[in-house]
Structure formats: C-alpha cells, structure tokens
N, C-alpha and C positions, 0 to 999 in steps of 0.2 A: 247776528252773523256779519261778518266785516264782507268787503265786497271784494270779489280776485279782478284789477284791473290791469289788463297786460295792455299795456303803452309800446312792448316789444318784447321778443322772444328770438328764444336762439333750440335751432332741432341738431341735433350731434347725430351725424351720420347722412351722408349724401344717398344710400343708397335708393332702390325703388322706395320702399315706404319711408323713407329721411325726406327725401326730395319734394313726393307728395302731401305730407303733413305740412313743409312749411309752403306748398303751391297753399292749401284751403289754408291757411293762415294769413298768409299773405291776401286769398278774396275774400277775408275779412276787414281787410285792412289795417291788418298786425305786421305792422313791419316784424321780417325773419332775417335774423343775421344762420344762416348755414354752413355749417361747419364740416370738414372731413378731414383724414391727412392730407398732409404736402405730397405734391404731383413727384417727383425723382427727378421729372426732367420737366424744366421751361418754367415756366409761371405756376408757384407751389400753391394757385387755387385751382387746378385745371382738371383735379376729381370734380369739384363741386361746379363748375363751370360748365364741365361735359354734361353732368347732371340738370343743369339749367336749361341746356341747348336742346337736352330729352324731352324735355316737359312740355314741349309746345310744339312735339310729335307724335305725343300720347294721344292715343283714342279710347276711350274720350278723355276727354280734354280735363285736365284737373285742375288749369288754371279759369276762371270765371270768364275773362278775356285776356289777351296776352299782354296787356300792359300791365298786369299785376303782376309780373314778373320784377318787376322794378323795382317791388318792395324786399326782395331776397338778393341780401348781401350773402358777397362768398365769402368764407374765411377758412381758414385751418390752424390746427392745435399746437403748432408751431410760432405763431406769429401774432394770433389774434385775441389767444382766450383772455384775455383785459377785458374784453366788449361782452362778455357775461356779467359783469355789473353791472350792466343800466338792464339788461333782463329781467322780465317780472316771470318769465316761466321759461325751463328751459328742460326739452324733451330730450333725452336721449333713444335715439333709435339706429344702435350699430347690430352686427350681429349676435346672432345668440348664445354668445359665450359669456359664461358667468367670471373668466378670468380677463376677458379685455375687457366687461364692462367696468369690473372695479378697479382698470389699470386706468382707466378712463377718470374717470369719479376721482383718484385721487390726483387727477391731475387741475381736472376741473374748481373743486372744494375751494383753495385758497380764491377762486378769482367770485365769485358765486356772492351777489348780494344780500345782505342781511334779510329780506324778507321774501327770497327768489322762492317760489315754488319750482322743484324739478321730478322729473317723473321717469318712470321708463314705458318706452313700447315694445315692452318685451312679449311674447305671444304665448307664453307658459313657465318660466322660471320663478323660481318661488322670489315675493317681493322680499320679503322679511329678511332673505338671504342676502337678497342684491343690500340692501338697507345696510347692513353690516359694512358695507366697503364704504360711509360716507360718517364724516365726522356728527357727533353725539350732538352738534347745534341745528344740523342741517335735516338730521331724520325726522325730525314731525314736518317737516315741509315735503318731504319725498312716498312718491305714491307709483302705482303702477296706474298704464295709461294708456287701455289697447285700442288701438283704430285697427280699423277694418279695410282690407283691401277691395276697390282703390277710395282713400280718405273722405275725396270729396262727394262721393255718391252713399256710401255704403251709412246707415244710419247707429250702429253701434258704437257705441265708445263705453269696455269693462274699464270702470276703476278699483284699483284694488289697494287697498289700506297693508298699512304694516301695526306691528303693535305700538310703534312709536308717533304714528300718524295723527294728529290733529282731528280734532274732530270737526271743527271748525273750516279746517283747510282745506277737506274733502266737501262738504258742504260749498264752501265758495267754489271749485271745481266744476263740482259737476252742474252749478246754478250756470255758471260762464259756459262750458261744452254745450249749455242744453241749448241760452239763448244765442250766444254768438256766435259759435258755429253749426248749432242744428241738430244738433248728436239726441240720440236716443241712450242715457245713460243707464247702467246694469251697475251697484255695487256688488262684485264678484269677491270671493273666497280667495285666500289664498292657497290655490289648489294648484298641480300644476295641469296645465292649457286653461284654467278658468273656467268660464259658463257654456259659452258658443262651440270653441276649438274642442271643450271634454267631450259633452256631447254630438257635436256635429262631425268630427271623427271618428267616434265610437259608429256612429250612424252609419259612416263611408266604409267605416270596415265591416260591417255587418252586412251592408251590400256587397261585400267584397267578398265575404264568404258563404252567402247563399248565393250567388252567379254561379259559384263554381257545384256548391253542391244539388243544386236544380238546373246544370247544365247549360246555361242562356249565355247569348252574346250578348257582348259588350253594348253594341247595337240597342239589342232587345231591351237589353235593363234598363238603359237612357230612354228609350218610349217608355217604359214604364214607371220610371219617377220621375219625369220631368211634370208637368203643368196635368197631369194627368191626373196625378195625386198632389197636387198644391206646391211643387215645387220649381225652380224655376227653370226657363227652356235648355240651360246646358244640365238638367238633371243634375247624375254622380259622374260617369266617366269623362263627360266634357268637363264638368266643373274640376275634377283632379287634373286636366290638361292645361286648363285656365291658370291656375294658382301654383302650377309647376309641380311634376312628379318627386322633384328632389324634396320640395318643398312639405309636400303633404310626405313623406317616406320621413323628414325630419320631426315632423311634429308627430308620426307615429313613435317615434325612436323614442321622443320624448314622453310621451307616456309610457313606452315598457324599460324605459330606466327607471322611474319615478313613480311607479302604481305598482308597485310588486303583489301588493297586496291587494290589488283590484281583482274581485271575482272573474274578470274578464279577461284578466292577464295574459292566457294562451291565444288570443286573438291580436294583443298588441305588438304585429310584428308586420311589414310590409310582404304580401306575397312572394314566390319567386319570378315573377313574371315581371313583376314591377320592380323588382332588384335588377332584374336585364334590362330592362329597357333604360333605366339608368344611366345602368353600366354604360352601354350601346351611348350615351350620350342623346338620347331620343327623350327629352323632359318637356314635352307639352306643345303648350302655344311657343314658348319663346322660343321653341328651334325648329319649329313646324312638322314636328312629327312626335308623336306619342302614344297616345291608345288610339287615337284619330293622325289622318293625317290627309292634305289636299292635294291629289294627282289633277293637274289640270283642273276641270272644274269638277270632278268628283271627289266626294267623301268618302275616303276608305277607313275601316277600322281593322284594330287585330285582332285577328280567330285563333285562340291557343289553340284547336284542333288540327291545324293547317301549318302555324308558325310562321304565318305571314299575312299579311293586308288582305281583305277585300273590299268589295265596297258593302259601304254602309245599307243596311234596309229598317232593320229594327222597328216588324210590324209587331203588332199587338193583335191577340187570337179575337176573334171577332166576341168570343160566349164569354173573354173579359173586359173587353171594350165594354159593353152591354152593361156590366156589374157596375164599372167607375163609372159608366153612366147616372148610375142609381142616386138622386141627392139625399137620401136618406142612411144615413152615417151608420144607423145600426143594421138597416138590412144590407146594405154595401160591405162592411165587415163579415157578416153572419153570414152572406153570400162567400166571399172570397176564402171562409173558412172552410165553408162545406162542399167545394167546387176542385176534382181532382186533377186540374189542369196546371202545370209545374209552375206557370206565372200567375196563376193565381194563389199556389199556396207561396211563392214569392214572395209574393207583398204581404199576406198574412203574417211570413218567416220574419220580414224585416223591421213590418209597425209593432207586430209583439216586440221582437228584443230590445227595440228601443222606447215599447214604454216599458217595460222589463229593468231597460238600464238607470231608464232617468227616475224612476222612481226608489229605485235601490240608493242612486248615490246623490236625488235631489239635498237631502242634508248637510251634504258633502262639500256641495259644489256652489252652492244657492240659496240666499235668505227666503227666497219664498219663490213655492210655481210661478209667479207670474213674471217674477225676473227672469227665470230659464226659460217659459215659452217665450216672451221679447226675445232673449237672446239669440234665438233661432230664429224668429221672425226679423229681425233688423242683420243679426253678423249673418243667416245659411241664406235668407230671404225664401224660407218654408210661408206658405200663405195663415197657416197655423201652426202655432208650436204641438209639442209628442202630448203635456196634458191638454190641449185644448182638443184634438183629435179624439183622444181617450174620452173625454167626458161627452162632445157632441153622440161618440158611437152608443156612450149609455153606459158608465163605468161599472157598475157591479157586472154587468154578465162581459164585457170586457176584461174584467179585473180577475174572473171565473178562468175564463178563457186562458189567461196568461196561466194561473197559477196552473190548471190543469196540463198543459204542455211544460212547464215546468217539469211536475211529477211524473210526465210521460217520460222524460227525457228527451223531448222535440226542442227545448230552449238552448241557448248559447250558455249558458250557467244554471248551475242547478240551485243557486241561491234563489232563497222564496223570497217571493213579496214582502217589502213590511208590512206590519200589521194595518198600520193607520191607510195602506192601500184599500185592504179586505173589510173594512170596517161593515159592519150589517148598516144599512140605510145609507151608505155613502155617497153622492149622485155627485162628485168631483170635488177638485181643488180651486175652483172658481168661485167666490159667493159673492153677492154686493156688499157683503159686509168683511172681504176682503179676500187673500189668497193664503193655501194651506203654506205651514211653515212647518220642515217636516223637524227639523232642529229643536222647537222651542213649540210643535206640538199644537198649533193654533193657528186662527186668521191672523193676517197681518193685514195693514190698510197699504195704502199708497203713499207715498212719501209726500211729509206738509211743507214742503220748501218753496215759499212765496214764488219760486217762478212757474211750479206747475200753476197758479193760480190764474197766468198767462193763457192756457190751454181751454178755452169753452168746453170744447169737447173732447179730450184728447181719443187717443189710439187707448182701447177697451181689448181686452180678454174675454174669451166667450164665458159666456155663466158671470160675466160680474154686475150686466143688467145696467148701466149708465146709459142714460138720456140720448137719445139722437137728435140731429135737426131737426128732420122729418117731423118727431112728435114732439118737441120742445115751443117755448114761447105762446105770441098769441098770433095767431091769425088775423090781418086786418083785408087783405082781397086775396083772393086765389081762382085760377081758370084753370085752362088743361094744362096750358104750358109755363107760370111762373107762380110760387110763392110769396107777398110783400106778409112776413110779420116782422113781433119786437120779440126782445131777451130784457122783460120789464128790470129784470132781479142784474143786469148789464147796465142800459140805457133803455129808458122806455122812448124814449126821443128820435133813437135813431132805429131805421126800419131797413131789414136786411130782405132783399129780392133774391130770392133760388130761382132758377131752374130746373125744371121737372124733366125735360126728354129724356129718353137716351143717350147717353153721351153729352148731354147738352148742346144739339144742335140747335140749330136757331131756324124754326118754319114760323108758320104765320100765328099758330095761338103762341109761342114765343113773344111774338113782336106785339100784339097784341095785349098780351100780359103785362110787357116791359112798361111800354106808353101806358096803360092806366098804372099801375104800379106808382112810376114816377108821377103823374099825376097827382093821387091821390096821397102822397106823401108829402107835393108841395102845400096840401090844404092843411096834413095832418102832424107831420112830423118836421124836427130840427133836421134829417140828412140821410142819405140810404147807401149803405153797403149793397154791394153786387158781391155776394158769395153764397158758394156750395162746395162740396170736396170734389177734389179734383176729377176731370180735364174741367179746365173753365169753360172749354165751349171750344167745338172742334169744328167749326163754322155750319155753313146753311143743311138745310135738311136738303141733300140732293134725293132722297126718294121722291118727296112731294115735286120735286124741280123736274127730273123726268117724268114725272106720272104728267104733269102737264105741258111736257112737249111732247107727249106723246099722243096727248087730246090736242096738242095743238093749240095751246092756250095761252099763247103770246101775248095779249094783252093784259090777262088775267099776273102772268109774271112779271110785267113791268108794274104794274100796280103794287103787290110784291114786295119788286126793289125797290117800290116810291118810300112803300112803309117799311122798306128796312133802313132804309135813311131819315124815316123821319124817326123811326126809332131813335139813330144813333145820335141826331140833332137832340131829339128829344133829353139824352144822357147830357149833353154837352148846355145846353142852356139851361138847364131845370134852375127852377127856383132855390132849392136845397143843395147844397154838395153831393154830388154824385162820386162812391171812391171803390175804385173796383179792387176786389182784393182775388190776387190771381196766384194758380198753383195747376202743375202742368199745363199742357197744351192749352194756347187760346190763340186757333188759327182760323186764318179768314176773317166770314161775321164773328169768330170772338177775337181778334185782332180789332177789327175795327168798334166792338162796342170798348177796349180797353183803350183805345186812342182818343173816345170821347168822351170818357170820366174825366170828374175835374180834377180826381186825382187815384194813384193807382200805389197800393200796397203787392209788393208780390215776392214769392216765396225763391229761393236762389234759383232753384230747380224750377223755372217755370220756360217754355218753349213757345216764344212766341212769333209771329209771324203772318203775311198776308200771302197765302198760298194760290191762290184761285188761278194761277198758269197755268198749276198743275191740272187743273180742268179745263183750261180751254180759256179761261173768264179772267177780267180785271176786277178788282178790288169795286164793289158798286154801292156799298154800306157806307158809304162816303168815305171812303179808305184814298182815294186818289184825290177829293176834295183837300182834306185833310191836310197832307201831303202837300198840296199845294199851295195851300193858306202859309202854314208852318215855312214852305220856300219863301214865300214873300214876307211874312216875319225875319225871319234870317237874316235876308240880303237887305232891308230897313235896316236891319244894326249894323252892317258892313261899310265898308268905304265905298261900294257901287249903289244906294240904294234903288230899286228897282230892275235891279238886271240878277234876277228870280234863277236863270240858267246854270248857275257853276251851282245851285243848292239841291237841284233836282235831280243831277247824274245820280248821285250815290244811291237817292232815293229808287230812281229807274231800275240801276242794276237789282234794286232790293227787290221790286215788286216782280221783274220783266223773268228773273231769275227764282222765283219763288222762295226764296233764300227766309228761313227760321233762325231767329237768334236761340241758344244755345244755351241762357242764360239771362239770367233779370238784367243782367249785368250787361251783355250783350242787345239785351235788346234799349238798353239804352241808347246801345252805340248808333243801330239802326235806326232810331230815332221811331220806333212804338211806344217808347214811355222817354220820362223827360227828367234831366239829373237831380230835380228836387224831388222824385219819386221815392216812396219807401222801399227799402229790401229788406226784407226779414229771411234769416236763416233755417230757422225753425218754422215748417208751415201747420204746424200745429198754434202757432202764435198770428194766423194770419185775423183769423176774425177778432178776437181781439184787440190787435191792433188798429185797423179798419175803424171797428166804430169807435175807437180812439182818436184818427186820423178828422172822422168825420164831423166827430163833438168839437173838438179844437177849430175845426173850417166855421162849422155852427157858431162859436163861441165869440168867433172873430169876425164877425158882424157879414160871413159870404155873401157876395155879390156874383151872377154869372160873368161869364166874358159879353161885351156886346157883340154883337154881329158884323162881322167886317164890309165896308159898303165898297171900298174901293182898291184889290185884290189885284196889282201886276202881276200876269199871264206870259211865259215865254212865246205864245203862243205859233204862228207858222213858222218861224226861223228855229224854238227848239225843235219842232215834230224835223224840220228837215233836218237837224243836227243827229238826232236820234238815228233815224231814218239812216242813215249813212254808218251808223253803228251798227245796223241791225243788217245792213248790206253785206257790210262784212264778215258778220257771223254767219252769215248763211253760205255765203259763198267758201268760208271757212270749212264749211260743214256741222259749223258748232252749236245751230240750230235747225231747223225743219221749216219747210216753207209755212205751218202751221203757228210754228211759233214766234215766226215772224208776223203774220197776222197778229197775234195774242198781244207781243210786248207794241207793235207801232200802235194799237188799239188803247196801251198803257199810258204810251208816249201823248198821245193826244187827249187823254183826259189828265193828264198831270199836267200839261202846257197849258191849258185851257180850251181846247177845240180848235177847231182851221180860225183862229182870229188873228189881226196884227200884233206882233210882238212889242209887249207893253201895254196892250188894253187893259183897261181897268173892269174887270167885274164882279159880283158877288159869288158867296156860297149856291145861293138855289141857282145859277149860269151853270157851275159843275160839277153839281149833283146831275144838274140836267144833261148832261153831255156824259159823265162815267157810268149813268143809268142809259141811256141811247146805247150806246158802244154795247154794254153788258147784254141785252137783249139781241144785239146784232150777231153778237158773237153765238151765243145759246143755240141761232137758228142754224148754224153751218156744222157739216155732217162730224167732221172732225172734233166738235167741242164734243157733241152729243155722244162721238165713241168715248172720249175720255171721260167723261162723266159716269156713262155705264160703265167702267172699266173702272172705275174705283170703289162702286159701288159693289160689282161684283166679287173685287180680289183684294180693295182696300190697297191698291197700287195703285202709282200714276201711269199713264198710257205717253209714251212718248212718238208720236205722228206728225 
C-alpha cells in the first residue's frame, strides 16, 4: 500500500464545516489553502476571510491554538484555482446540492494534480452519483468524506468508495485520517445519510414520534435520553437545537426523497411543529431560540399544549428513575417493559424501533455491526451502539420482545426481523472472532491495516472480549495505588506505571506506589511509561486532605507535600527515561508529575493545567519550583542572563489565574510540556508511542538532568512587582481578598521566598518555601471552604 502524504491541501467551501475541516488540518500542520467564491464588494477573499475571523470565536475552539491559523490561506474560485496543483488532497465541502457540487468539480478538474486525492463532505448524497460529474482520470482518486460536526472534537470520519474508487486509495485514506488527525474511521455504503446520519435520525424521529404519542414534553424526553440511558447531556431535543432545526428538517428531507422504499418511509417527514418553528425563523442554538430557549437565566421550552414557552422542569417519575437505576441490562428492559407508566413504555417504544430499524437495514447501510455501533458511538456519542445494548440486555428474549410487538402491531413497521436476528442460540452480533455481517452472512474480523497495529488496545465492542490493561502483561510491583508492569510481546524493557484510584487522583499509596515503581525499574528495566486511559490524573485526593484538617493533622500534610515532591523529583532524575503519556485532564498533582517526566507524549485532546487556586492552594508538587528553575533557564539564553523577572509574568498569570491549556498544543504554549514533546492525534496511539519514545531515550545512551546548584531567584523585588499587580486587581474588584492571599502566596514561591533579588539557590531552597506557603494556606478558613466546596459540587468556590 503506497502512503497518502499531504504536504497541503485545499477544503472548497468556507462555510461552518469548510472552515472547520481546514481549522483541524491546519492543527496538524497541513498547510490549507481555503477556498469559497469572490466577495461582490471589496477584497474578493472576504467570504473566506470573515470565515477565518469566525474561527477563533468559536466555542470550543477548533483551532488547537490561534496561531494555527497561519497555515489557512484564503482563496476563491475566480482567481486562485492554479494552487490546487501542489494539493495532495482536496475536500470539497459546499452545500448539498448535487448541481453546484458538479458545477464545482468541473471547474475544479483541469487545475487538480495528477495524483491529488479529492473527496466530498457531503452528509448523504449518493457518491457514485457525485463521481459522475469528475473526469474518468480523476474517479479512482474521489471518495466521500464525512466529518462530524464540530471536526476537531467529534471522532467519526464515514468513508465512502465509488465503484470507481481505488482500492488502494481508500486504504492510504483512512490509514492518514486514523493517524494524523485522530479520526475514528467507518467504511460506509453508499446509502443515502450513510451509517451515523441513517440510523441516528431514524433514532431522532422515532423520539419524535412517541413524544407525541405518549404525550411527554420536550422537557421530559431530554431527561430521559440524555446520560440516563447513555446518551449524551443535550439528549434529542437539545441536540436538534444544537445542529440547527433547518439542518436536521434537511437531512430528514433527505431521507424521504431517497428511501421511498424504506419500510419506515411514513415517518420520514419533519413534524408540523418543527415546520413552524422554521418557518417562525426560531432554528436552534444559532438564533437562540428553538425547542429551548434562554429568558434571562431561565430555560424555557415549548409546550404544544400551551403554544408557547415555559420553563423547563423535565423530572423523571421516581418508580422510573429506580428501573434506569437498575445495572443489569436485562432486568432494566424486562422492567421497563412490564411497567405501565407512559415513560416507561417510552423508552421501551424507542430502544425497540431502533433495534427494529438497525437490524432490518444493517445490510443496507453497513459492512458489519460493529461499524454501525462505532458509528453512533463516535458521530451520535451514544455510550453504546443499538447492537451493543441489544446483546448486553440478552438478545433472544430481546429479539422475542421485538418481534412480538411487531405482530402486535405496537411497532413503527410491521416488517419482521430478519431471520439471521431470531436465529435459535443467538446470544448477539459481537464475538471475538469478529462482528455479524448481515450482507455476506458471517463474522467479519477487524480491518488489518498496519496502522491499527498502532493501537495496543484500541476502543472494543461489547461481546468481542479483547484484552484490557488491567488484566494484560506482567506484573513486576503493585500496592493500592499504582500498577509497574511489561507488555513483554511490546517491549519487555520498558515498564508502564498505572494508576489505580479514582479518577487517578494522587493521595499517598499513589506517591508511594510511584517512588518504588520508579525505583524499582531503575534496577530492572530500560524506561517507564506513565499511562492509563484517560483523565491522566485530576490532581491530589482532596478527601484524604480534608479528613486531615479536619483531625487537624498539619504536620502529617506537610510530610504529604514533602512526598509528593519527592515523588515528582523522583520522575525528574530517575535513572531511566521517565515519558508520560497524557490523554485528557492532568491537573494539579498530574500537571505537575507531567512537568517532571523527561519526556511527555500526549494526545491533542489532552487539558492540562496547575489548577490548585481554584482551591485555595499553590502548586506544592514542585509545580512552582519547576517553574522557577525553567525561568532561570530562559533568561541564561537571553540577552539579560540572570534577571529571571520578564520569564515568570506569564507563568504567574498561568498559575495565580488557574488558567488550563486547551490543548497539547496549548499547553505548550503555557510552558507544562516543552516544543520537542510528542503530539499524537490519535489517543489510541498514545502507549504505543510512549514506549516507543522511551526505547529510543534508552537506546540513546539517557542520562538524567543534573541538579541545578546555583538557580537566580527574582526574589523580594519580583514579590513586590507582583504584589502591586495583585493591588490592582483587587481594588479592580477583579479578585477577592482571598485570592489575593492565593496568587501573593504564588508570587513568592516562584521568586524564591522574601530573598535578595538575584540570590542564588537550589531546588530543595523552593521546594521548601512552595511546601511552607502550601500548608499555610490549607490552615485559613477560606481555602478549607473551597476545598469542601468542590468536593461536594465538584465546583470552584469563589470567596
């Protein structure tokens, strides 16, 4: 298989999803040339231009940091299309008309390099169709190419072949989607809406029409498929507000042009409700009113019984609270069937039709179940796909169920099951020896494309029975709070350290774990990975922290912070490479164990950050040490050497303000990881990499850093510099006399403690001064509310 190597790309169509595909291209580091028409008036880049100036007001944020904007050239089709020859791929993503796209295409063709792969992002148009409008050299290189709104978050990307398509081409595709930008890839049918959009609309409307015929509000329904049942917090009716009413009304449309022949056909039609609100120009989030809408700070929704707003309640009857309680999948169904309370046969109405649906038209739509449960796990972000739900509930007497309300006449269609549903002994479409294919009648495995081979463990389907961490490798120490084993049949060399808590906070069998861990690997092993699945570690155990000021055990917590800095020293000088591989959240103490790896792989999506303001506290894991050392590195390479001061503002504001990078990318900027750090797209590629990272540190004869003896300190002239910043915020109002205490408390363990400016002194000088500070702070009433106060609401306390 030849390799797809884009050097640069061009995406045709500024609009929302034009502009976003080339934002996550461009934080690849794909330079995008962007293209739309000419403006009428002024400067004929000023679609694409306005589109640019969008993108770095979007929440969230689609570009990685805003300098990546740099890489997205403007152009339009008047002026520019030349610069599609040095293009190694070029996306088209205009609207969904099958007549502009190929008025498009031919204008594109003549300029289009001999080996350009082009694609479309169209959202359900038949490819094969579009394929026709592009010269007979250019169709084995043209594929469909659906991202998922918004690009850079959402993990789906359907490809969908033509019959002209390369087989080859698709292969190099989807190998580059998976590793360089992350994508979770689905080979889809050419069907129209494809895998996700078929089914997860079919879904929307099925909600759509038992709301009305079990009477519930809007309200009501969104508590009840939201996270309740695995799906995510804006449920259905937020989520149609989200993605625009017009927008989901279009892709309805498109299915009842295009499925005539779908048994479901009398359903694919937008309500009348949702035709008015339309009309009314009321389409969701982007005009701030919709099914939802926000009066002041209430949430009001619309009551068809009323014909107007009220506010939102949408409780859940307690006797079905109770049932979704239930973790057992088949008595939780069995319940909800036999329970005559209208939200409970609700949800029964809904998960039938749509295992109902997807198993009628999996052939249809889908090489095999486990591409269509992905597809709703990655493009709808269901926690399980329609067959993984079915099979955990216990397929045959599920499968019973369905047909039987079938023949009732209780179903959406009266078309029966396939056969190969009802099968006698059936127990699901899951097996480890691969996923039913209802097409071709059999298991299918997983696709052997050397990059999955990337994946230790990747993302598994229920029933398919693949390896965990937890029970993989070997074991060489383990306590309460960390795992050190190998992945021999990997590297038996290099020794990966888990974390066991909760959340991966970090209490004391944590630290305790770490320090022998590392230890014990400097005797036994080449290098040790710091990984587990995500959060990396959402810092200190605050239960343990309050239970002992609550005993009043102050000394006992300094001892504590001694060992959680000698932990994080312990990361930073170890014998072996220490390389932390990081995937969401690692705040706080995991902020500060990733600032003392020698070196850090991490995933785009990773949130990092030294949060402890937010509690009352300063950074005490040697996070302010750190910090401080790195300032006086700095300002040595500078024209001033020694004058430490202009390197610590930025840093200040970082700590003083509890400020989280946003991105791997971002937290370079903040200076938590360092430009020769890895970034991987894919965090399913993150251990892999890692002990990749680690063998090469190994190989290459690693040496730790030595210990710095003689460290210039800002010391009393920055605290005073600070100090007069923090005056002003307060009298601002822009802080609390509290937090003013917090960040002057930051300010002087980053200076180095009340010393003369430009003292020289070591790491253990301030360790010892951001561990004092840190204790002082803990004992004043104010940290100790904010502490309980996020412990109870998982909020910060602002006082």
């Amino acid at each position: 298989m030849n390799k797809l190597i884009v050097k640069k790309a061009a995406v045709l169509g500024a609009g929302v999803m034009g502009a976003q595909i080339a934002a996550h291209l461009a934080n690849a580091n794909v330079p995008v040339v962007l293209f739309d028409l000419p403006a009428k008036e002024g400067d004929k880049n000023g679609v694409v231009r306005k589109a640019l100036d969008g993108l770095k007001k979007l929440d969230p944020a689609p570009l990685a940091n805003k300098d990546k904007l740099k890489f997205i050239d403007a152009a339009n089709y008047d002026e520019h299309l030349p610069l599609l020859a040095d293009c190694d791929l070029v996306i088209e993503a205009i609207a969904e008309r099958m007549d502009w796209k190929n008025d498009l295409y031919a204008k594109i063709a003549p300029h289009l390099g001999a080996n350009t792969v082009v694609a479309s992002n169209t959202s359900g148009l038949s490819i094969n169709t579009l394929a026709e409008g592009l010269p007979a050299a250019v169709r084995p290189r043209f594929c469909g190419i659906h991202f998922f709104n918004p690009p850079r978050y959402m993990h789906l990307v359907e490809i969908i072949g033509t019959q002209s398509t390369d087989a080859g081409t698709l292969d190099a595709l989807e190998t580059w989607l998976t590793s360089r930008l992350g994508k979770g890839v689905i080979r889809a049918l050419d069907t129209p809406n494809f895998v996700a959009n078929r089914i997860g609309v079919f879904s929307i409307l099925a909600v759509m029409h038992h709301t009305a015929a079990f009477g519930l509000g809007f309200d009501e329904v969104d508590a009840l498929t939201g996270p309740k049942i695995g799906r995510p917090k804006s449920a259905t009716y937020r989520t149609a507000d989200v993605v625009g009413l017009d927008t989901l009304a279009h892709v309805v449309k498109t299915m009842q042009d295009t499925l005539p022949n779908d048994p479901w056909h009398p359903y694919f039609t937008s309500p009348v409700w949702l035709q008015a609100l339309i009309g009314k120009g009321a389409l969701g989030q982007k005009t701030r009113c919709g099914i939802f809408r926000k009066q002041g700070k209430e949430i009001q929704v619309l009551d068809l019984g009323q014909q107007d707003y009220r506010t939102s309640a949408g409780e859940i009857a307690d006797e079905v609270a109770a049932i979704l309680k239930n973790r057992n999948p088949a008595e939780k169904f069995a319940a909800l069937r036999a329970f005559a309370h209208p939200q409970a046969q609700f949800l029964w109405a809904i998960f039938r039709d749509i295992f109902h649906y997807a198993a009628v038209q999996l052939e249809n739509v889908a090489d095999n179940a486990r591409d269509l449960d992905f597809a709703m796990r990655w493009g709808f972000g269901w926690a399980q796909g329609p067959f993984e739900t079915w099979q955990a509930a216990g397929w045959g007497e599920i499968a019973q169920a369905v047909a039987a309300d079938i023949a009732a006449g209780k179903a959406m269609s009266a078309t029966p099951l396939p056969e190969w549903a009802l099968e006698a002994g059936r127990t699901g479409v899951h097996t480890p020896f691969g996923s039913w294919s209802a097409r071709e009648q059999r298991y299918i495995d997983r696709s052997n494309l050397p990059v999955y081979q990337r994946q230790i463990f990747p993302e598994t389907v229920l029933g398919e029975g693949a390896s965990t961490p937890e029970k993989s490798g070997e074991t060489l120490y383990e306590n309460d709070g960390v795992r050190l084993w190998t992945l021999p049949a990997v590297d038996a060399g290099i020794g990966i350290i888990s974390v066991k808590s909760k959340m991966h906070t970090i209490g004391n069998e944590v630290l305790d774990g770490m320090i022998a861990a590392v230890r014990q690997a400097e005797q036994t092993l080449d290098g040790v990975v710091i990984w587990h699945e995500a959060p990396f570690a959402v810092g200190a155990n605050l239960a343990q922290v309050t239970e002992a000021i609550a005993a009043g055990q102050f000394e006992e917590l300094e001892a504590t912070v001694e060992k959680f800095q000698r932990a994080s020293q312990t990361l930073k000088y170890a014998q072996v490479p220490t390389v932390a591989a990081v995937q969401g959240m690692a705040l706080g103490g995991g902020c500060e164990f990733v600032m003392h790896a020698a070196k850090r792989v991490m995933a785009l999506e990773s949130y990092i950050g030294l949060v402890e303001a937010g509690v009352g506290l300063i950074p005490a894991g040697g996070g302010c040490k750190e910090f401080a050392v790195r300032a006086a590195d700095w300002a040595a390479q500078s024209a001033t050497p020694g004058e430490v001061f202009n390197f610590l503002q930025p840093v200040f504001m970082t700590i003083a303000m509890a400020k989280v990078a946003k991105s791997a990318v971002e937290a370079v900027d903040y200076g938590f990881a360092k430009p020769t750090d890895t970034i991987l797209f894919n965090a399913n590629e993150l251990l892999f990499v890692a002990i990749k990272e680690a063998r090469a540190l190994a190989d290459a004869g690693y040496a730790p850093p030595l210990m710095p003896r003689a460290i210039p300190v800002a010391g009393k002239n920055g605290i005073a510099t600070f100090e007069m910043m923090l005056v002003n915020m307060k009298e601002g109002g822009m802080i609390s006399a509290h937090d003013y205490k917090v960040a002057k408390s930051a300010a002087i363990a980053l200076c180095g403690g009340e010393v003369e400016t430009g003292s020289l002194v070591d790491e253990e000088w301030l360790i010892t001064v951001e561990r004092r500070l840190f204790v002082e702070l803990l004992k004043i009433p104010e940290t100790q509310a904010r502490i309980k106060h996020t412990l109870d609401t998982g909020k910060p306390l602002r006082n």
